[in-house]
mmCIF entry with sequence, helices, sheets and N, C-alpha, C, O atoms, coordinates in Angstrom:
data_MODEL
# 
_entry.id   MODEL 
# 
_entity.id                         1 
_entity.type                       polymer 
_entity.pdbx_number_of_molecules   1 
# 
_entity_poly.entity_id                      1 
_entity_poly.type                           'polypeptide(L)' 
_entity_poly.nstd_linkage                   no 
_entity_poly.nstd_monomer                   no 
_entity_poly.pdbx_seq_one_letter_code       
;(UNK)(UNK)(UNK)(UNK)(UNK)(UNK)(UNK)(UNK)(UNK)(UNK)(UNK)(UNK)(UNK)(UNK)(UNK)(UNK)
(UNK)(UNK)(UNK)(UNK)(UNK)(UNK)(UNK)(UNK)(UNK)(UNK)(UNK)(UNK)(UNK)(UNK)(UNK)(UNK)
(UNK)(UNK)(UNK)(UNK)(UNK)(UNK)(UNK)(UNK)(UNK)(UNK)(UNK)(UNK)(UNK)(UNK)
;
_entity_poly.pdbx_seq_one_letter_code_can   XXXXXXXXXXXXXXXXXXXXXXXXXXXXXXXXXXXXXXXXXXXXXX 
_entity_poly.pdbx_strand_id                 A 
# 
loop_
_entity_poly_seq.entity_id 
_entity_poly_seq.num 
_entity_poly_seq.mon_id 
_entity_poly_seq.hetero 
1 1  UNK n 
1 2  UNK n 
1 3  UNK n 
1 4  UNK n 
1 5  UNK n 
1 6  UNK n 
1 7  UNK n 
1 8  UNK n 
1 9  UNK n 
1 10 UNK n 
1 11 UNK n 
1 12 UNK n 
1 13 UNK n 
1 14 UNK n 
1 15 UNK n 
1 16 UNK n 
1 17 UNK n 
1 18 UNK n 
1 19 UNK n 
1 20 UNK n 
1 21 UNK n 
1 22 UNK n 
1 23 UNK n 
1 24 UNK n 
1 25 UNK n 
1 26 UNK n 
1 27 UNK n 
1 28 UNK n 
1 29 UNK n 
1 30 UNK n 
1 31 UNK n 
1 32 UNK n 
1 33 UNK n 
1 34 UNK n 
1 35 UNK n 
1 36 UNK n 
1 37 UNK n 
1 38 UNK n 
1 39 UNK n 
1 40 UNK n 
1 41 UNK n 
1 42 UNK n 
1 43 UNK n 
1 44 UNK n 
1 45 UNK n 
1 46 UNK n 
# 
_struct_asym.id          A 
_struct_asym.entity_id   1 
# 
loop_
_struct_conf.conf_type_id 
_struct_conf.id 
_struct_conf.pdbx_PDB_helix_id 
_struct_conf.beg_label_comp_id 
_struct_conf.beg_label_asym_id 
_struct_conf.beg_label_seq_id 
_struct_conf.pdbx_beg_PDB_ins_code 
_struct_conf.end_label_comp_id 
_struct_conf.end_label_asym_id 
_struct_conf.end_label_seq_id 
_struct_conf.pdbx_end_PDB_ins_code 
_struct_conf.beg_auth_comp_id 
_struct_conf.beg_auth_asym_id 
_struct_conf.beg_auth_seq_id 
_struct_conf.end_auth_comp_id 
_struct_conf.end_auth_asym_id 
_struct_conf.end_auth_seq_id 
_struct_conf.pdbx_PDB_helix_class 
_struct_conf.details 
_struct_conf.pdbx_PDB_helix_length 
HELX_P HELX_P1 AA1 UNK A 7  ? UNK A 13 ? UNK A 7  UNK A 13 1 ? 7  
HELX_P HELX_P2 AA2 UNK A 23 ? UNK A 39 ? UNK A 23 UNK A 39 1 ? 17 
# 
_struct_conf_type.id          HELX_P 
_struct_conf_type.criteria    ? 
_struct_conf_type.reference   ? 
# 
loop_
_atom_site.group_PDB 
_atom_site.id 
_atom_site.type_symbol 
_atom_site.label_atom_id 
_atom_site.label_alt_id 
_atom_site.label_comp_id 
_atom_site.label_asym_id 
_atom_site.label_entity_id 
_atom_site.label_seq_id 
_atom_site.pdbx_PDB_ins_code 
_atom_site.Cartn_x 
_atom_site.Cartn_y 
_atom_site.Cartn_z 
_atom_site.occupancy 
_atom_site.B_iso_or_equiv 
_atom_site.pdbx_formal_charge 
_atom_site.auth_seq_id 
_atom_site.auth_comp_id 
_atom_site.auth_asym_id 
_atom_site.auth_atom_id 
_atom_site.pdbx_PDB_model_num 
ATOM 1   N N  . UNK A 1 1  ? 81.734 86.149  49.145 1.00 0.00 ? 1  UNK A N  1 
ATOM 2   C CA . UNK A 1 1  ? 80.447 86.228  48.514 1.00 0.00 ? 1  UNK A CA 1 
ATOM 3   C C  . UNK A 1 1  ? 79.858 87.627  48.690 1.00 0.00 ? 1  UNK A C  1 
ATOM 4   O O  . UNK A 1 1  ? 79.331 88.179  47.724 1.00 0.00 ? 1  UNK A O  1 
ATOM 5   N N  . UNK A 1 2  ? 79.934 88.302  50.041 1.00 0.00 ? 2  UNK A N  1 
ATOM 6   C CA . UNK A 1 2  ? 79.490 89.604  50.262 1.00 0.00 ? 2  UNK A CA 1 
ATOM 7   C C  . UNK A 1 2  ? 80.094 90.593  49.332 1.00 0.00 ? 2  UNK A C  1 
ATOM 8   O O  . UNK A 1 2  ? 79.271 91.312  48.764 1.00 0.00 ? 2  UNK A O  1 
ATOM 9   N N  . UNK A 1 3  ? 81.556 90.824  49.003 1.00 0.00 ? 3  UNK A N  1 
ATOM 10  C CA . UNK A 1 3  ? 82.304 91.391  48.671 1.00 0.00 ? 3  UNK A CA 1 
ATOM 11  C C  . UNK A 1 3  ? 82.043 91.141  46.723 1.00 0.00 ? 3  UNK A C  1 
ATOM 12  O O  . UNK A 1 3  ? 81.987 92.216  46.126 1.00 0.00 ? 3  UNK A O  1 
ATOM 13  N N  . UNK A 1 4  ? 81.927 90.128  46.005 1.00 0.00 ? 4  UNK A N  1 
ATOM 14  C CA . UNK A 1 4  ? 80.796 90.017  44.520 1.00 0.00 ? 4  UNK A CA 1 
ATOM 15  C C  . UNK A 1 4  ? 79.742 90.233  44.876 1.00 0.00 ? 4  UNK A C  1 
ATOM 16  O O  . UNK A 1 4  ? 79.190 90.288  43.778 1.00 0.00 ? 4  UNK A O  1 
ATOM 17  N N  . UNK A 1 5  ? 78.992 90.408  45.568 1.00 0.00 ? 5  UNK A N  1 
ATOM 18  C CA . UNK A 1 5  ? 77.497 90.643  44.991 1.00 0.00 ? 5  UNK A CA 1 
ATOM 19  C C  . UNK A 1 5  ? 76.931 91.529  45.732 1.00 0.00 ? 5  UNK A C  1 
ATOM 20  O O  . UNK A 1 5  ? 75.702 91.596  45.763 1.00 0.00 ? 5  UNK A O  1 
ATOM 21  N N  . UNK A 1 6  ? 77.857 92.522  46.594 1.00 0.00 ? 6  UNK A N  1 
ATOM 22  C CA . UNK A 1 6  ? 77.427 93.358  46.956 1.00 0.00 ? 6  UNK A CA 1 
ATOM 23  C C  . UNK A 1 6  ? 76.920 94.618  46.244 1.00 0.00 ? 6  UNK A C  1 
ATOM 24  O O  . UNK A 1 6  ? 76.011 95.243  46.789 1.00 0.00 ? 6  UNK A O  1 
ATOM 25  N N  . UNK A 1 7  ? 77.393 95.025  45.144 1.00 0.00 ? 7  UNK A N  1 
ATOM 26  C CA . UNK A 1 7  ? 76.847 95.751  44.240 1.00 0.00 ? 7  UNK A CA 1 
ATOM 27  C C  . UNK A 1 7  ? 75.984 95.804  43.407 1.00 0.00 ? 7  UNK A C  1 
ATOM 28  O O  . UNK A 1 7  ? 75.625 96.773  42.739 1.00 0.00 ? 7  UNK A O  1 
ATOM 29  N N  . UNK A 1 8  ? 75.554 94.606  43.411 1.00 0.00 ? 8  UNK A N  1 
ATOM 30  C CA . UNK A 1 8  ? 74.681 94.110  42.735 1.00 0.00 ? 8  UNK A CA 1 
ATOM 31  C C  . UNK A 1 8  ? 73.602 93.730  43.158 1.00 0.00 ? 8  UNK A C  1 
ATOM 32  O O  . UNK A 1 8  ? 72.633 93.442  42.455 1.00 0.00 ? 8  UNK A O  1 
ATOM 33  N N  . UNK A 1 9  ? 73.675 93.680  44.691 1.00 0.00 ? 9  UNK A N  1 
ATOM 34  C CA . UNK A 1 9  ? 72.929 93.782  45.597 1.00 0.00 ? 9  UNK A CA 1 
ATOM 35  C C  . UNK A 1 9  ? 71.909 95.418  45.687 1.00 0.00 ? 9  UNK A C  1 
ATOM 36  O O  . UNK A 1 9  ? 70.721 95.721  45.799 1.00 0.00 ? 9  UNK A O  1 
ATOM 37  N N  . UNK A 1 10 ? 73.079 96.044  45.573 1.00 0.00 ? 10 UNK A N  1 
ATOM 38  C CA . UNK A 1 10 ? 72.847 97.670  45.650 1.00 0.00 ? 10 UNK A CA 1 
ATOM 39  C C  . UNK A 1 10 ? 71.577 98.317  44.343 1.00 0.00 ? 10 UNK A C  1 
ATOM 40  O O  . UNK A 1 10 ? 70.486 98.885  44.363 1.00 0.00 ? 10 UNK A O  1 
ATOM 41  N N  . UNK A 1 11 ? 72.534 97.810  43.333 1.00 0.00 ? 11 UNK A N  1 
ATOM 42  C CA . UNK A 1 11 ? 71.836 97.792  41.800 1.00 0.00 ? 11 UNK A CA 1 
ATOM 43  C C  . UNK A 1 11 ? 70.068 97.500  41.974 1.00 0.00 ? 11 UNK A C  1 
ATOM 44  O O  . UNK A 1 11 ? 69.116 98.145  41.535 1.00 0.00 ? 11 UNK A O  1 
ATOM 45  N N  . UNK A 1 12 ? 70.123 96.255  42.803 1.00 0.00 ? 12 UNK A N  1 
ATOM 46  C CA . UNK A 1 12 ? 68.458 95.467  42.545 1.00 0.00 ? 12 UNK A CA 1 
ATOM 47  C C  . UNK A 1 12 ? 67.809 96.610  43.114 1.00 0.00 ? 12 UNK A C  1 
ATOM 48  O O  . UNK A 1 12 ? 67.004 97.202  42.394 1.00 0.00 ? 12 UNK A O  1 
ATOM 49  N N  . UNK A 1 13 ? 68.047 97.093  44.463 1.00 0.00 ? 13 UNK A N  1 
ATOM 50  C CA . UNK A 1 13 ? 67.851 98.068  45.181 1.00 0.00 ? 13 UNK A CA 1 
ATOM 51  C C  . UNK A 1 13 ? 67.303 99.352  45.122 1.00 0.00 ? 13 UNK A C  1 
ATOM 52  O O  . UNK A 1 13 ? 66.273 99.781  45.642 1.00 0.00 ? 13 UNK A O  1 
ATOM 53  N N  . UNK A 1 14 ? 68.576 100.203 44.044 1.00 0.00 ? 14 UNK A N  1 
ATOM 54  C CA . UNK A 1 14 ? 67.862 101.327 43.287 1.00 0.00 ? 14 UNK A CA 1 
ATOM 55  C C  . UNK A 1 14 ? 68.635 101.159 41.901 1.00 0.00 ? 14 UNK A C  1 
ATOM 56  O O  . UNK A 1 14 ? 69.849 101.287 41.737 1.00 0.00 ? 14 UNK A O  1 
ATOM 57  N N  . UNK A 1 15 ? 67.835 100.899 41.102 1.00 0.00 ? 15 UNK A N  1 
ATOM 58  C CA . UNK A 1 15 ? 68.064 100.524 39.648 1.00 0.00 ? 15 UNK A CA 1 
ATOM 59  C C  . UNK A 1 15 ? 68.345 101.535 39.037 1.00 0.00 ? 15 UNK A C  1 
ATOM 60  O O  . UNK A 1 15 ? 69.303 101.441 38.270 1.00 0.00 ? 15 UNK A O  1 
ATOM 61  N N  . UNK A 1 16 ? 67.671 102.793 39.134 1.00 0.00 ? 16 UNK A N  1 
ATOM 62  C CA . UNK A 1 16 ? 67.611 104.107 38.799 1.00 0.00 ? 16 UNK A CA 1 
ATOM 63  C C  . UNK A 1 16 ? 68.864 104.981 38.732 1.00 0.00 ? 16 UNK A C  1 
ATOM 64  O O  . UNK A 1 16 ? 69.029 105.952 37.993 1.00 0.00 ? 16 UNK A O  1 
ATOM 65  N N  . UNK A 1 17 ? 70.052 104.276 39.975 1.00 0.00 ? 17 UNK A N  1 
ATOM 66  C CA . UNK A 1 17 ? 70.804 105.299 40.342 1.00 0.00 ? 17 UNK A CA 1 
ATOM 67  C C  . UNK A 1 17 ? 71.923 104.467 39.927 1.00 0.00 ? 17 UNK A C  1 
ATOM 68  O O  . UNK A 1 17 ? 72.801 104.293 40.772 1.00 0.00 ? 17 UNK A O  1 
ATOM 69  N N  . UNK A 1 18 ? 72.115 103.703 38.336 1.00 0.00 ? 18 UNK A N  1 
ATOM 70  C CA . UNK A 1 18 ? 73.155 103.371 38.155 1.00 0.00 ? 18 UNK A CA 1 
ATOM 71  C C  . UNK A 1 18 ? 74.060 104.009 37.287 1.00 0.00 ? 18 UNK A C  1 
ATOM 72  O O  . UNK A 1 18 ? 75.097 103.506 36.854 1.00 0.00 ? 18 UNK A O  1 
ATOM 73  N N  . UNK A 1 19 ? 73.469 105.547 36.964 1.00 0.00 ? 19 UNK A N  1 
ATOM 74  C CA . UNK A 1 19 ? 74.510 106.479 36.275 1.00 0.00 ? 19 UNK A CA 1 
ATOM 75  C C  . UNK A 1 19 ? 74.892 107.303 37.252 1.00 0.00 ? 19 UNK A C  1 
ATOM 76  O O  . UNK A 1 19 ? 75.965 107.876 37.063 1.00 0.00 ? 19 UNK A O  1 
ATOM 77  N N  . UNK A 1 20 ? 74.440 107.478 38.032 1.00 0.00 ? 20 UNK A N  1 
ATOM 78  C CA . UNK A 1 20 ? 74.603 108.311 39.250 1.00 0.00 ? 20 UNK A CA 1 
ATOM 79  C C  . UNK A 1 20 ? 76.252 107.783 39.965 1.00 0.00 ? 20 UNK A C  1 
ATOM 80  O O  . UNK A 1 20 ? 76.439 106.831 40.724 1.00 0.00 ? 20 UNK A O  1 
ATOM 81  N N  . UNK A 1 21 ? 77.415 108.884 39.351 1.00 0.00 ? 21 UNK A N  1 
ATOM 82  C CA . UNK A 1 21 ? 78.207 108.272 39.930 1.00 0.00 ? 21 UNK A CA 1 
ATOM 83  C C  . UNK A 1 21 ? 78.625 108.971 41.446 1.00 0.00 ? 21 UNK A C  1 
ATOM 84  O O  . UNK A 1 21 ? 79.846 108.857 41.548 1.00 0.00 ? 21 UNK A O  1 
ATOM 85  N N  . UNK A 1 22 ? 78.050 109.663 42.677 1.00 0.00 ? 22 UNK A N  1 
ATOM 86  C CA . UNK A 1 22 ? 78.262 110.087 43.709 1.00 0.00 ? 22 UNK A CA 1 
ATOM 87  C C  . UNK A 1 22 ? 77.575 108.648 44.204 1.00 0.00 ? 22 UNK A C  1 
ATOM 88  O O  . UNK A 1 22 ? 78.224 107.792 44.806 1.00 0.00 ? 22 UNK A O  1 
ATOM 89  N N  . UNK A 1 23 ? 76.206 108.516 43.867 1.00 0.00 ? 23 UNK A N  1 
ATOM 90  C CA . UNK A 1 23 ? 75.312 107.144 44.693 1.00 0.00 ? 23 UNK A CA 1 
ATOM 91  C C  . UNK A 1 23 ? 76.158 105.854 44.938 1.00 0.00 ? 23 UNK A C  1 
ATOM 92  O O  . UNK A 1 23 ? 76.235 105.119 45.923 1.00 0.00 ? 23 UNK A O  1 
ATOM 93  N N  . UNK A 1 24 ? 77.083 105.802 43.089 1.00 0.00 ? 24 UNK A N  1 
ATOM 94  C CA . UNK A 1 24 ? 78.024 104.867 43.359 1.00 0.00 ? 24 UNK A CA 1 
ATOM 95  C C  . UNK A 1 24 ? 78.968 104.380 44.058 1.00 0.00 ? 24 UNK A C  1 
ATOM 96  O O  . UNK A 1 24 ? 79.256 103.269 44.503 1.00 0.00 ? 24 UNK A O  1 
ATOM 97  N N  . UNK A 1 25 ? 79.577 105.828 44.085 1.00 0.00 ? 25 UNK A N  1 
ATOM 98  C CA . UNK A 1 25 ? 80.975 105.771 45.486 1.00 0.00 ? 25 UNK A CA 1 
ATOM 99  C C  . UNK A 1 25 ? 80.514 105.928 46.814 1.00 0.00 ? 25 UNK A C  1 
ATOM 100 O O  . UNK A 1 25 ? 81.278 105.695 47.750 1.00 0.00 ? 25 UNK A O  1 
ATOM 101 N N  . UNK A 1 26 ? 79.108 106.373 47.037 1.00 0.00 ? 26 UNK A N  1 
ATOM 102 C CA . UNK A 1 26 ? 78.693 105.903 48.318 1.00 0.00 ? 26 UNK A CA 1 
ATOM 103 C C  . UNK A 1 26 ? 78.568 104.377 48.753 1.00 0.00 ? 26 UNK A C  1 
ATOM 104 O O  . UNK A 1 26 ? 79.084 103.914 49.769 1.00 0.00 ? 26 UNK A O  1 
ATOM 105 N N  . UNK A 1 27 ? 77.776 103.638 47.796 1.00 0.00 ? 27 UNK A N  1 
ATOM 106 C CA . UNK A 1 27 ? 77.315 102.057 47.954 1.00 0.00 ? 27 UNK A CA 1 
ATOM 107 C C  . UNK A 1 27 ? 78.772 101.341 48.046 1.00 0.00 ? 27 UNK A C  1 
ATOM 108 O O  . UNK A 1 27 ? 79.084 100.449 48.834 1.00 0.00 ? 27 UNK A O  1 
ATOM 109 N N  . UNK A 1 28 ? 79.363 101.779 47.326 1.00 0.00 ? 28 UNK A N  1 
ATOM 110 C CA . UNK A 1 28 ? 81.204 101.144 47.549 1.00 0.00 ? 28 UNK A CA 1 
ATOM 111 C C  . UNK A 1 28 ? 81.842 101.261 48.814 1.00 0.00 ? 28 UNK A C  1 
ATOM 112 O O  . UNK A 1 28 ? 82.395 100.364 49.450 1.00 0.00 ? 28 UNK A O  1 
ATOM 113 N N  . UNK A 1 29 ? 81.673 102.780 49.194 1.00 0.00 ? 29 UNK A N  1 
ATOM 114 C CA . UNK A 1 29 ? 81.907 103.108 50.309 1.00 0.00 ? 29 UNK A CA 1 
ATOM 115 C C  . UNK A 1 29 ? 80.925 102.248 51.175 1.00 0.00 ? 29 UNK A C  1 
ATOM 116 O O  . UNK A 1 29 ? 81.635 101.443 51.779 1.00 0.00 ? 29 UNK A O  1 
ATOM 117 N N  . UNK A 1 30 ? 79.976 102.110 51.414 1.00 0.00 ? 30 UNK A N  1 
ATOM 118 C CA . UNK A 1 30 ? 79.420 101.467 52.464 1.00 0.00 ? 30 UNK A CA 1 
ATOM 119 C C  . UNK A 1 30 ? 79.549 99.704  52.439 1.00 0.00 ? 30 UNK A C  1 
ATOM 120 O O  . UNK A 1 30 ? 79.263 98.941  53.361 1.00 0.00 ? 30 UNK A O  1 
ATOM 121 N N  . UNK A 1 31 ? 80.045 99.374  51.145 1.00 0.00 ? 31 UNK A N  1 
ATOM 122 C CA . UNK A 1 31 ? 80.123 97.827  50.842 1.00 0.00 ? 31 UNK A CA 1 
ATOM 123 C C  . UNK A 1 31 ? 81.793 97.838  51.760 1.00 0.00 ? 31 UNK A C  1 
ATOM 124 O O  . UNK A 1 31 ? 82.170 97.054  52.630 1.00 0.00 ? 31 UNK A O  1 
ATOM 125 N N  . UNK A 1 32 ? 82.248 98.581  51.385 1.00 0.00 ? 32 UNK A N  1 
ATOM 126 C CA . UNK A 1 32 ? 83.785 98.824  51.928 1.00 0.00 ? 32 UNK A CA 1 
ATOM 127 C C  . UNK A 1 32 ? 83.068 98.597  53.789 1.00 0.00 ? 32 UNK A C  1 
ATOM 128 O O  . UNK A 1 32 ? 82.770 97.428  54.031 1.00 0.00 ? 32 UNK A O  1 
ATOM 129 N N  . UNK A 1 33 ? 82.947 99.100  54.371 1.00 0.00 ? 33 UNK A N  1 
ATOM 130 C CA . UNK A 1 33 ? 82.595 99.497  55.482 1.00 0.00 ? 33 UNK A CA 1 
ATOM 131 C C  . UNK A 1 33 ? 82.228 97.910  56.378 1.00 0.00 ? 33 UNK A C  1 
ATOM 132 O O  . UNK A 1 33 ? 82.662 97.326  57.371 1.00 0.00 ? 33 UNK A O  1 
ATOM 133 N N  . UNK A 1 34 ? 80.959 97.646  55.118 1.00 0.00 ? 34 UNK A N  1 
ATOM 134 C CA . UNK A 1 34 ? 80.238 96.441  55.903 1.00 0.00 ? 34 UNK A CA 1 
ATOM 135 C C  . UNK A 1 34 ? 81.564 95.215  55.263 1.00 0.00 ? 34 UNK A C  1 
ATOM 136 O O  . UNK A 1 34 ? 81.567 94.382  56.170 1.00 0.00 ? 34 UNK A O  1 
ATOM 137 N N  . UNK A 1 35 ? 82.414 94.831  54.412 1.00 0.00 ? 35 UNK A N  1 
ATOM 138 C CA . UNK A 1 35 ? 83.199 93.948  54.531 1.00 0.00 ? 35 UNK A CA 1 
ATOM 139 C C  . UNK A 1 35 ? 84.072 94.364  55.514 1.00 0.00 ? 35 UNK A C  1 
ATOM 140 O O  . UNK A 1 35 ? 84.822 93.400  55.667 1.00 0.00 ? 35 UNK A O  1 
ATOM 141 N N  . UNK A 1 36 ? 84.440 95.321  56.337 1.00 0.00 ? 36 UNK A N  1 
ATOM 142 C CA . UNK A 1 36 ? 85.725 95.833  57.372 1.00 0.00 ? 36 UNK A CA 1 
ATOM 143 C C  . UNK A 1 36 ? 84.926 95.193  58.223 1.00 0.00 ? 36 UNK A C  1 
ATOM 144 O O  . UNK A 1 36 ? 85.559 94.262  58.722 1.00 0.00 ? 36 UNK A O  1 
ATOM 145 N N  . UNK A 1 37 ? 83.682 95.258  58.683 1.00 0.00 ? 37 UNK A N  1 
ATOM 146 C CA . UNK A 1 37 ? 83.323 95.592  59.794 1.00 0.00 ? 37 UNK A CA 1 
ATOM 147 C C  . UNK A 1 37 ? 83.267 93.625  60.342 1.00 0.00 ? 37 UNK A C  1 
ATOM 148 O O  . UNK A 1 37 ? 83.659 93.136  61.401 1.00 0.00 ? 37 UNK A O  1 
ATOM 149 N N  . UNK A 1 38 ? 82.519 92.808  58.923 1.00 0.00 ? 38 UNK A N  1 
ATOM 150 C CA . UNK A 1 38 ? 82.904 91.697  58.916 1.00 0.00 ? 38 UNK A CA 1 
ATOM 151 C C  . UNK A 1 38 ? 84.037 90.816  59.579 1.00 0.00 ? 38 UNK A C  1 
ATOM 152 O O  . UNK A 1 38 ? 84.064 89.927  60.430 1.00 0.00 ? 38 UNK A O  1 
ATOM 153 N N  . UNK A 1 39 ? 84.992 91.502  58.764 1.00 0.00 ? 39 UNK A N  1 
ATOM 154 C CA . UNK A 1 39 ? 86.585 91.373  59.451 1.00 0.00 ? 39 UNK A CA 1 
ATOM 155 C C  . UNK A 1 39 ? 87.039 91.190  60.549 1.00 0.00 ? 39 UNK A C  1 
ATOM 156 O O  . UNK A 1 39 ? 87.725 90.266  60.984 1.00 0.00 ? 39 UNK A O  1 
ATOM 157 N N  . UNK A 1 40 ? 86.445 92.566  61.263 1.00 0.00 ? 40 UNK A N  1 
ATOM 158 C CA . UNK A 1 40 ? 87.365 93.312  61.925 1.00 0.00 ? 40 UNK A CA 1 
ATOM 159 C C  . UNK A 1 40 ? 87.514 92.548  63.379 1.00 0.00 ? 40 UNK A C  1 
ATOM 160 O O  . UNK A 1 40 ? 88.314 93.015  64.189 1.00 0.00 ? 40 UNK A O  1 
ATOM 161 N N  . UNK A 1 41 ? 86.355 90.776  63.883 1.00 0.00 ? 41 UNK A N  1 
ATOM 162 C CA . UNK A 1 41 ? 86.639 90.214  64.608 1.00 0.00 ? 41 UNK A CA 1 
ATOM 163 C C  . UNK A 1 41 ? 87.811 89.634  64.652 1.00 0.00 ? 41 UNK A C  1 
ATOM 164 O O  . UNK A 1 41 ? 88.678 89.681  65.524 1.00 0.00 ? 41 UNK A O  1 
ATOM 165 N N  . UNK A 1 42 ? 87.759 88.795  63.120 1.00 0.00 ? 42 UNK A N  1 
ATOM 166 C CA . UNK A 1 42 ? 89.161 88.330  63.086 1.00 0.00 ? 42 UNK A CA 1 
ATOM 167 C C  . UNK A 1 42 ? 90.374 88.818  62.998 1.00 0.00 ? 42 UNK A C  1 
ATOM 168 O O  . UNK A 1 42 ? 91.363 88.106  63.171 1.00 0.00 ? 42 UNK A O  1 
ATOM 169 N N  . UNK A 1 43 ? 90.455 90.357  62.659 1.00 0.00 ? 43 UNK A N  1 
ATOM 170 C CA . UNK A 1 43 ? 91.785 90.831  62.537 1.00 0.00 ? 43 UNK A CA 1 
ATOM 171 C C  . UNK A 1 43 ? 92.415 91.262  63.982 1.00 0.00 ? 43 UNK A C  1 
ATOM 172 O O  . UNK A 1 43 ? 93.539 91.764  63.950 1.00 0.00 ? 43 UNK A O  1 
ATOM 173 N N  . UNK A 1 44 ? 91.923 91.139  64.949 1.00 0.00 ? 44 UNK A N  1 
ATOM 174 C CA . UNK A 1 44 ? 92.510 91.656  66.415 1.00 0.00 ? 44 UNK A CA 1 
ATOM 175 C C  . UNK A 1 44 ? 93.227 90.651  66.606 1.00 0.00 ? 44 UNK A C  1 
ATOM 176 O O  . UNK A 1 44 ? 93.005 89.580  66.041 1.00 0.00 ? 44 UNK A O  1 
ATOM 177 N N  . UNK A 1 45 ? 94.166 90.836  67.404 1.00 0.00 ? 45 UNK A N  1 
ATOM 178 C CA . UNK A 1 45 ? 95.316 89.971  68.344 1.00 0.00 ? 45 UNK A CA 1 
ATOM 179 C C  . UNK A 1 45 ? 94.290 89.378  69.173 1.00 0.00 ? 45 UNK A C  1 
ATOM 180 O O  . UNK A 1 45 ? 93.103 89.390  68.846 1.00 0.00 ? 45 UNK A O  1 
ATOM 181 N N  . UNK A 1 46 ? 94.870 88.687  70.597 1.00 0.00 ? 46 UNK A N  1 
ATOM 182 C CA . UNK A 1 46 ? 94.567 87.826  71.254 1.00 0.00 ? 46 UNK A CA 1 
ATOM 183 C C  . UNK A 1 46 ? 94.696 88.582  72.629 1.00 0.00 ? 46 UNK A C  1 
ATOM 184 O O  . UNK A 1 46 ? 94.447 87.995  73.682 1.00 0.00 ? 46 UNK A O  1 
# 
């Protein structure tokens, strides 16, 4: 769910900056980041 509507999340956010394609690959980049970071309990060994 995080991972669809995270951009769209971003969008509601700043509406303004949806031609803006540097703003874009930042919010990706940081959607990237916060789904890893999600993860990253479950991906460790034991």
């Amino acid at each position: 769910m995080l991972g669809t509507y995270w951009l769209s999340y971003q969008y509601v956010l700043r509406p303004r900056q949806l031609n803006d394609h540097e703003a874009s690959r930042r919010d990706l980049h940081a959607s990237c980041l916060q789904i890893l970071s999600l993860l990253a309990p479950y991906l460790r060994g034991s």
